[in-house]
N, C-alpha and C positions, 0 to 999 in steps of 0.2 A: 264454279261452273257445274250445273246438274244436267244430265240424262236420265231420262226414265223409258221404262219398257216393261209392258205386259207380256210375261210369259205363260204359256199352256204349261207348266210344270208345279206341282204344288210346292211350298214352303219349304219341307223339311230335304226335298229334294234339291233345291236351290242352297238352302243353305248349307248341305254338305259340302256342295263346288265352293261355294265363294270364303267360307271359312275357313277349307284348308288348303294352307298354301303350295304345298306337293302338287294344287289342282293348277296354280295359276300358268303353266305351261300350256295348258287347253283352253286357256281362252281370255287371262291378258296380255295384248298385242306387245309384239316383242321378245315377249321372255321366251328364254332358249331352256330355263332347269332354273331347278330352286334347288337348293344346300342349305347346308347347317340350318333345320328347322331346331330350335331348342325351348322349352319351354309348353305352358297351355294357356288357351284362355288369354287375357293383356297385358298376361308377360311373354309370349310369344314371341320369337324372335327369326329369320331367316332372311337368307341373302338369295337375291336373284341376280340369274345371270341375264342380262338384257341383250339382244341382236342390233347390230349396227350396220348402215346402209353397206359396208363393205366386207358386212359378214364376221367381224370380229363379236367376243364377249367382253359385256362390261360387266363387272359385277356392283352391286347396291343392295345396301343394309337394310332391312327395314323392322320393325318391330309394333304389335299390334297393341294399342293405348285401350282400345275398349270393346266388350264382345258383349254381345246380350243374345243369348240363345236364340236364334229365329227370328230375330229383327233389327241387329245390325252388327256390323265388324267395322271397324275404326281398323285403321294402319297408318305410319309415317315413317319415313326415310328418314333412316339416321345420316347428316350431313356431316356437323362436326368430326372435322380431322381427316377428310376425303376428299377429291379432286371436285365433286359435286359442291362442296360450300364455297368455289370463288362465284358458283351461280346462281345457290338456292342457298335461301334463308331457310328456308321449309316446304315441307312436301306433302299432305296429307291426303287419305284417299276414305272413304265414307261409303259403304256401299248399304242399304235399307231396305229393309224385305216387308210386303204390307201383303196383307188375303186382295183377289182381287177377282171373284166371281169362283172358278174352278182354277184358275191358275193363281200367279206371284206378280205382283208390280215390284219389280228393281229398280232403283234409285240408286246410281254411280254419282258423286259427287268430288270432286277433284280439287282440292285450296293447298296453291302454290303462292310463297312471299319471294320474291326472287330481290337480287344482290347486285350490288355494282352497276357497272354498266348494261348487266344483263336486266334492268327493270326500264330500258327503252326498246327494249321487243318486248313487252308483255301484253299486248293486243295479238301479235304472232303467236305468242306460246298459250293464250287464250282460245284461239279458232285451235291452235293445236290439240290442246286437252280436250276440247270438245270430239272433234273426228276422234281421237284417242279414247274417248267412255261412250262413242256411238260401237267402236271396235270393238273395245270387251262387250258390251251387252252383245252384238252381232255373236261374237265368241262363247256368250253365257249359252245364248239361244241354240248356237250348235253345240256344244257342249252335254244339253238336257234333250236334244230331241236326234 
């Protein structure tokens, strides 16, 4: 599932937000704090704390696979050995920075293999991820302006 969006903010300004993850509190949906950032570059590693409709934190691992300076950040959810693998196989998130006049075209792309029983909602958690990377880009846009 891809979103894209042209923003009025150049390049290197976008990809300050979206590469460091101390930013994702300001503008991907849900997360309440990030922790334990360790590492650089796609050995990157940090846990967020995610918000839940009754206001509790959950926290999830993630660690970043691929960075390429100014034109994309690769991330995925470490499952293995967490309450999140009786649901996901895997999580991955893709986000891709292009020139697009005076501003950035972002490209959020979301590839979830989901587990069990949980792969007979996955038209539901498909419409979901969508509203969920029209949210961050909504979040990238305030974020930068």
């Amino acid at each position: 599932m891809t979103r894209r969006r042209t923003l009025e903010a150049p390049r290197p300004e976008v990809w300050g937000l979206v590469s460091d993850p101390y930013s994702l509190p300001r503008w991907w949906p849900r997360t309440m704090r990030v922790e334990s950032v360790e590492g650089d570059g796609p050995k990157r590693e940090w846990t967020k704390v995610l918000g839940t409709a009754e206001g509790r934190g959950v926290r999830a691992d993630f660690r970043c696979t691929e960075s390429v300076e100014g034109e994309r950040y690769v991330w995925e959810q470490q499952v293995v050995g967490t309450p999140f693998e009786r649901h996901l196989r895997r999580y991955e998130v893709v986000v891709a920075l292009q020139d697009a006049g005076e501003g950035t075209e972002v490209s959020l792309t979301a590839a979830q293999s989901l587990r069990g029983l949980s792969r007979l909602g996955g038209p539901m958690m498909r419409r979901g991820q969508g509203s969920l990377l029209e949210d961050a880009l909504d979040g990238i846009e305030r974020a930068l302006t």
